[in-house]
N, C-alpha and C positions, 0 to 999 in steps of 0.2 A: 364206629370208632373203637379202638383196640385198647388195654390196659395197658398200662408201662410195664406190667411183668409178660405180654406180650412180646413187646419189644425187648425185654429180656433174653426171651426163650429164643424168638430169633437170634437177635445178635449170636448168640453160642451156637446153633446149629450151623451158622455159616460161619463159625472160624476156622481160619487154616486153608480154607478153597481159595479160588480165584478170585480176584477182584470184582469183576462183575456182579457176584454172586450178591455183595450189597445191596443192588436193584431191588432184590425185594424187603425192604425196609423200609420201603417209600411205602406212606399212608400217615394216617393221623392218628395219634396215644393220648390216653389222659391220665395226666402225670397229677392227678389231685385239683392244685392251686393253677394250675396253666394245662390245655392243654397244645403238644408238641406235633408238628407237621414236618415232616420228609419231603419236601416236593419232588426234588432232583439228587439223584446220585451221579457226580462224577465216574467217567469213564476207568481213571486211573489214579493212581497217587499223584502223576506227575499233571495232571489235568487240573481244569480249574474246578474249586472245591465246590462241594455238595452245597445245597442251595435248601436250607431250612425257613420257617417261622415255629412262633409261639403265639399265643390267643389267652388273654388274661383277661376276666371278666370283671365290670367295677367293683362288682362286691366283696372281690376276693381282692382287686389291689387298693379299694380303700381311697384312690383322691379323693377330696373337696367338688363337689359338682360347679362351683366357681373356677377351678382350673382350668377347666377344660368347657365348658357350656357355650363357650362366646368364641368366635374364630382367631382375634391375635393369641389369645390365652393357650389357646387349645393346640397351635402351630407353634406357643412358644414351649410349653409342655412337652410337645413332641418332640422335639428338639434336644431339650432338656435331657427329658430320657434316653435317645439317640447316643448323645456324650457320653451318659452315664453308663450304659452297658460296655462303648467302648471303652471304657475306663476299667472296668471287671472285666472283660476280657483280655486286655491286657499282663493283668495277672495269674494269667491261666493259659497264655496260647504257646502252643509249642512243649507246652510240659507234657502233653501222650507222645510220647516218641512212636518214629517209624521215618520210612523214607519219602522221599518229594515232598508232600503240602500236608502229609500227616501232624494231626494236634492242632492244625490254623485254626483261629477263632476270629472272626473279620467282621467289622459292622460298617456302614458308609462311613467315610473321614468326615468329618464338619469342620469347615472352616470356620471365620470368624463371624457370616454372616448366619443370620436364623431365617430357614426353609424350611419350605413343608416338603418332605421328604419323604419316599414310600418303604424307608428303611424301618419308621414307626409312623404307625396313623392310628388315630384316637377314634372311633365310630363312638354311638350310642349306647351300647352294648358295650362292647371292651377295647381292648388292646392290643394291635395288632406289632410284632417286631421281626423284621427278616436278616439274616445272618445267615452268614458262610462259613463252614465246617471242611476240616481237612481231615476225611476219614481215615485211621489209621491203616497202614499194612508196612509189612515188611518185602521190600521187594515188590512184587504183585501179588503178593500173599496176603488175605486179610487177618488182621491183629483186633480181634472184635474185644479182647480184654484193654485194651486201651481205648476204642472210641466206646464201652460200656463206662468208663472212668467220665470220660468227655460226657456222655448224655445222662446219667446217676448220680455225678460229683459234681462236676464243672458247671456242666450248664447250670441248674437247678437252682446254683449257689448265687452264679451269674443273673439270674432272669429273677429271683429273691430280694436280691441287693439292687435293681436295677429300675423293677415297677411295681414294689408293695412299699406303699408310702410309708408304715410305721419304719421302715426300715432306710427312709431317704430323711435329711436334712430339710424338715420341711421351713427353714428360711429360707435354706438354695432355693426351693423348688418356687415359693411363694417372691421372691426376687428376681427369677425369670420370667415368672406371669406378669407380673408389676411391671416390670422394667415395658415389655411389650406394649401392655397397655399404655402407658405414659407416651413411648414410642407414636402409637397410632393414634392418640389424642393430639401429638405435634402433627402429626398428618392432615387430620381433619382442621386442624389451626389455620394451616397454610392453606388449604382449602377455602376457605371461610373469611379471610383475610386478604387477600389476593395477596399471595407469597407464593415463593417457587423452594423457599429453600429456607433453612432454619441450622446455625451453627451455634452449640452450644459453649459461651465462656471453658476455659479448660479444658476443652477437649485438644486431644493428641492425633494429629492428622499424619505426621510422618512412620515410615511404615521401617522395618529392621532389618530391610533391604531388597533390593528388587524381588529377590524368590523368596522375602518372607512377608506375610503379609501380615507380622503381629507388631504392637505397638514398637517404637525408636525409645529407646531408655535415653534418659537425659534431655529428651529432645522441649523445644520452647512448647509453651502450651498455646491457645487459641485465646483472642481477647478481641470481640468484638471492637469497630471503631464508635466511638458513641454516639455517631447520627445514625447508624444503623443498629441501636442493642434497641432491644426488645425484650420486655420478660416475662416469661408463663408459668401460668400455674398449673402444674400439673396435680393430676389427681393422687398418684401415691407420692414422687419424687418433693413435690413443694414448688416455694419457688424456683426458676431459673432462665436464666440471663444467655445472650448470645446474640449472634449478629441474624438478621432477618432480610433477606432478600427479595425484594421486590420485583411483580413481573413488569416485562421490559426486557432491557436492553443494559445487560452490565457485564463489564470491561473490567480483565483482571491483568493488569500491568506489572511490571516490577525489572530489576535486573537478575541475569541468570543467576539458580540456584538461592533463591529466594522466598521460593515457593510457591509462584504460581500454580504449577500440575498439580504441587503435593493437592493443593485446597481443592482442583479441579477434580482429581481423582479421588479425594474424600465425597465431593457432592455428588459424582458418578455411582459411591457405591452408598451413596444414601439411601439410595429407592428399596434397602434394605434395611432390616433393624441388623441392631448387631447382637453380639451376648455384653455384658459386664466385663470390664476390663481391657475392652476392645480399645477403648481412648474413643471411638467414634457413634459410642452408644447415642448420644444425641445431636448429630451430623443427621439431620430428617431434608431428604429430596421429594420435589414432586415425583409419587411413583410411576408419570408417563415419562421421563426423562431421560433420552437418547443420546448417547455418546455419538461425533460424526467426524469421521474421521475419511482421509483419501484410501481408497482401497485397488490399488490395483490390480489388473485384471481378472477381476471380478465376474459377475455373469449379471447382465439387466437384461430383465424379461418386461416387454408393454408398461414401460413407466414414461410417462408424460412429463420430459423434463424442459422444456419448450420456456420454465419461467426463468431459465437459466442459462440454457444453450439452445439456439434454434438458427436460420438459415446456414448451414453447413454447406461447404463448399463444393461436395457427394449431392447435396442437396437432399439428404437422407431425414425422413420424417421424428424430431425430436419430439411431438405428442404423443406417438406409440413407440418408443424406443426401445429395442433391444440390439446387443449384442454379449458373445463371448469371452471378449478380452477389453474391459472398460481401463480408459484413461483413471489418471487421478482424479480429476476435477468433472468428469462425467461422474464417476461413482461418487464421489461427493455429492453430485445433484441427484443423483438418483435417491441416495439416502436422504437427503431433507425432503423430499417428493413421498418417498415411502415410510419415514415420520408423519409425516403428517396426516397420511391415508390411513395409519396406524391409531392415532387419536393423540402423539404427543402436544406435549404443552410444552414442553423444552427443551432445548439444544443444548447440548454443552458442547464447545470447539476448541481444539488447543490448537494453534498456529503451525506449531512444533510436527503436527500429524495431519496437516492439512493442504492439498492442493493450492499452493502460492495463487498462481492464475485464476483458480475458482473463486478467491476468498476477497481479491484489492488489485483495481489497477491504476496505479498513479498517474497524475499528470501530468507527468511528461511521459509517461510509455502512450498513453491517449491522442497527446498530439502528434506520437510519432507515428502509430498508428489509428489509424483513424476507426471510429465504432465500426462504419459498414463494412471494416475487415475484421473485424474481430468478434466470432458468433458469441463468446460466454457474457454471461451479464454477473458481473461478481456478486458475490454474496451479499458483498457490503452496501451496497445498491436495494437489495431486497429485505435486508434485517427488517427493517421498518416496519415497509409494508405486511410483513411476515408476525408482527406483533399488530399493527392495527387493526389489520384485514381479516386475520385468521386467531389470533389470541393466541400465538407458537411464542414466547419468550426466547431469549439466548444467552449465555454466559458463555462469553469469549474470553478463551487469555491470548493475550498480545504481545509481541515485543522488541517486533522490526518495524512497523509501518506505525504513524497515527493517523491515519486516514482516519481509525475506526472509531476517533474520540467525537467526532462531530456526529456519530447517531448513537453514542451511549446515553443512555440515562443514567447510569448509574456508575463510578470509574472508582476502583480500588488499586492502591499500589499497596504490593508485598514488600516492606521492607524486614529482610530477617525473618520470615514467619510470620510476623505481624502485620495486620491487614490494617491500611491507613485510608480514609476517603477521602480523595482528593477530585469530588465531582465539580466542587466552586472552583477550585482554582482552576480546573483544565478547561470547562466551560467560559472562564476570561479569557484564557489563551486562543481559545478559539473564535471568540469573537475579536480579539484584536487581530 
C-alpha cells in the first residue's frame, strides 16, 4: 500500500498529458484515518466516472458495537451511512471544474426503503464505502490540480463527516438502528401469531404522486377497524396500535379511488422496512410476499400450471409448460405456481392488473359455456384450497365481481382511506 503523499507526487507528474495517463493512479493509499482504493479509471471525461472505495477501521470510526453486531442493526447502519455521505457529497460535486463528468461526486440514490447495499457494507473489521468520481480534465487534458482538491479536500471532509461517529448525530444514527429493530420484532410478531400483515394506526399510505414515492402531504392517516386492531409492544418504539391481518383469505373492497391499491401497494412494499418519515415505517408484510399480477407475453419455462389450466385444445402438456409469448391468465398461473415453488406465504392481487378469465367466472358465462370447454380453472375456485392445503394466504382487492365474498374470510371496505370491516354483514348477505 502507497502513502497519500504518494499519490500526491503522482497526481502532478501526470498533469497536463492525456487522459489516460490517470491509469496509473489505480491502487490503494493510506490517508491516516481511512484508507483510499482507485479501482477503475474512466476512459475519458465524457465516460462513466472512475469507480473508487474507502476502508475505515472500527477503531478509528468509533460505532457502538450494538450498531452494527446484530444483522437489522447493521443493514440499517449501513444505510444510514449510505444517505449520509450522499448528503456530503452533494456539497461538494461539481465544484472541481473541467469538462464532461469532471468534479462528479456519486454514491447509490436510496429510496425510501432500507437495503443492504454494496454501496456500504459493515464487515467485522471495518467499513467498507464505494463511490464514483468524475476525474477532472480540461478537454482530454488532465487537470490533476483540481481532482488533488477532490481527493486532499473533498473527499477527506466527505468520508469524516460521513463515518466517524463523534462527528454524526448519534440520535439519528441510534433512531435508525432502533426504528429497524422494532421493524423486525413486528416481523417475528406476525410470525408467531399467524398474521400476514401488520398496519400501524397513523400511518401514511398515499404516496406524492405516481413518480414520487414520498409521503402525500395532507393526506387521511390509517386507522385500524377495531375488530382487527391489535397492539404491540415494541422494544424501543413502546406501545402501538394498528390493523393485524390474519392468514386466509381477505377481500379489500371499496369504490373507485378509495384506496384500495393505495393499502395494497403499502402491504406490497412491506416486505421492506422503511426509514423515518417514510409514513410507512410500520406497514410490516410477510417477507415471502408476492405481488401477482397478468404479464403478457412473457416467457414460461417447465412450470406445471395443470392446477389452473389443462386439457387445451393443441392438446399441449400444461404439467411441463412452456412457451415464449404467455397469454395473461397463463402468466398469471405460472406466477402463483412459481410463488409457491418459491416458499411464498402470500399473494397479494389487484383485480385492476389481473387476467379477468384467470381470476372469476360467473354463472351465467358457465351455463353458457360449459366446463368441458373451457380449460382455465379460475383462481377463485382454487383460493381455498391454496390456504388450506398449502398454507399460501391472499389479499385480493376487488370491485367488479362478488363472486369473491363467498371464499373470503376476512372483507374490508375502503371508505375514503379508511378501512371499515364489513366481514358480518357480507357473510349474511351471502347466505341469504
Amino acid at each position: 500500500m502507497k502513502s497519500s503523499n504518494e499519490l500526491r507526487t503522482l497526481l502532478r507528474s501526470v498533469d497536463h498529458k492525456s487522459y489516460p495517463a490517470y491509469k496509473s493512479l489505480a491502487g490503494a493509499y493510506d490517508f491516516g484515518n481511512f484508507v483510499l482504493s482507485i479501482d477503475h479509471v474512466q476512459g475519458d471525461p465524457f465516460a462513466s466516472p472512475s469507480s473508487l472505495h474507502v476502508e475505515i477501521l472500527h477503531r478509528s470510526a468509533g460505532f457502538p458495537l450494538s450498531c452494527y453486531e446484530h444483522g437489522p442493526a447493521r443493514i440499517a447502519l449501513q444505510d444510514h451511512l449510505t444517505r449520509r455521505l450522499a448528503e456530503q457529497f452533494e456539497d461538494f460535486n461539481f465544484k472541481a471544474k473541467g469538462s464532461g463528468k469532471s468534479g462528479l461526486l456519486s454514491v447509490t440514490r436510496c429510496g425510501q426503503e432500507v437495503l443492504e447495499r454494496s454501496a456500504c457494507q459493515i464487515t467485522p473489521q471495518k467499513i467498507i464505502a464505494r463511490f464514483h468520481v468524475g476525474f477532472p480534465a480540461f478537454g482530454r487534458t488532465i487537470n490533476a490540480g483540481e481532482l488533488e482538491k477532490i481527493l486532499f479536500d473533498f473527499l477527506p471532509r466527505c468520508v469524516e463527516n460521513s463515518f466517524f461517529y463523534k462527528k454524526l448525530d448519534s440520535r439519528k444514527v441510534e433512531q435508525a438502528v432502533f426504528l429497524s429493530e422494532d421493524q423486525n420484532y413486528i416481523r417475528g410478531y406476525l410470525r408467531d401469531h399467524n398474521l400476514v400483515a401488520f398496519v400501524a394506526n397513523g400511518s401514511v399510505l398515499p404516496r406524492k404522486s405516481g413518480v414520487s414515492d414520498l409521503p402525500m402531504k395532507g393526506s387521511i392517516p390509517f386507522v385500524s377497524p377495531s375488530s382487527m386492531e391489535t397492539t404491540l409492544d415494541l422494544p424501543h418504539g413502546g406501545a402501538i396500535k394498528g390493523m393485524a391481518v390474519r392468514q386466509g383469505i381477505t377481500l379489500i373492497v371499496g369504490g373507485g379511488y378509495h384506496g384500495k391499491s393505495t393499502l395494497l401497494e403499502a402491504l406490497q412494499m412491506g416486505v421492506y422496512n422503511h426509514i423515518s418519515g417514510d409514513g410507512r415505517e410500520y406497514v410490516i408484510t410477510d417477507d415471502t410476499a408476492l405481488k401477482l399480477r397478468a404479464e403478457d407475453g412473457r416467457s414460461i419455462r417447465q412450470v406445471d400450471i395443470s392446477l389452473f389450466i389443462k386439457d387445451l385444445p393443441n392438446k399441449k402438456d400444461t404439467r411441463c409448460f412452456s412457451t415464449e409469448d404467455a397469454s395473461g391468465s397463463t402468466s398469471q398461473a405460472a406466477g402463483v405456481m412459481e410463488g409457491g415453488e418459491s416458499g411464498s406465504r402470500l399473494f397479494l392481487i389487484d383485480e385492476d392488473t389481473s387476467a379477468t378469465n384467470f381470476m372469476v367466472r360467473d354463472e351465467f358465462m358457465q351455463q353458457v359455456i360449459s366446463r368441458e370447454k373451457e380449460p382455465i380453472t379460475p383462481f377463485l375456485e382454487r383460493a381455498r384450497d391454496l390456504y388450506e392445503k398449502a398454507r399460501v394466504s391472499t389479499i385480493l382487492v376487488a370491485g367488479s365481481s362478488g363472486a369473491f365474498f363467498h371464499v373470503a374470510d376476512s372483507i374490508l371496505q375502503m371508505d375514503s382511506y379508511r378501512p371499515v370491516d364489513i366481514t358480518a354483514r357480507v357473510k349474511e348477505l351471502c347466505r341469504e
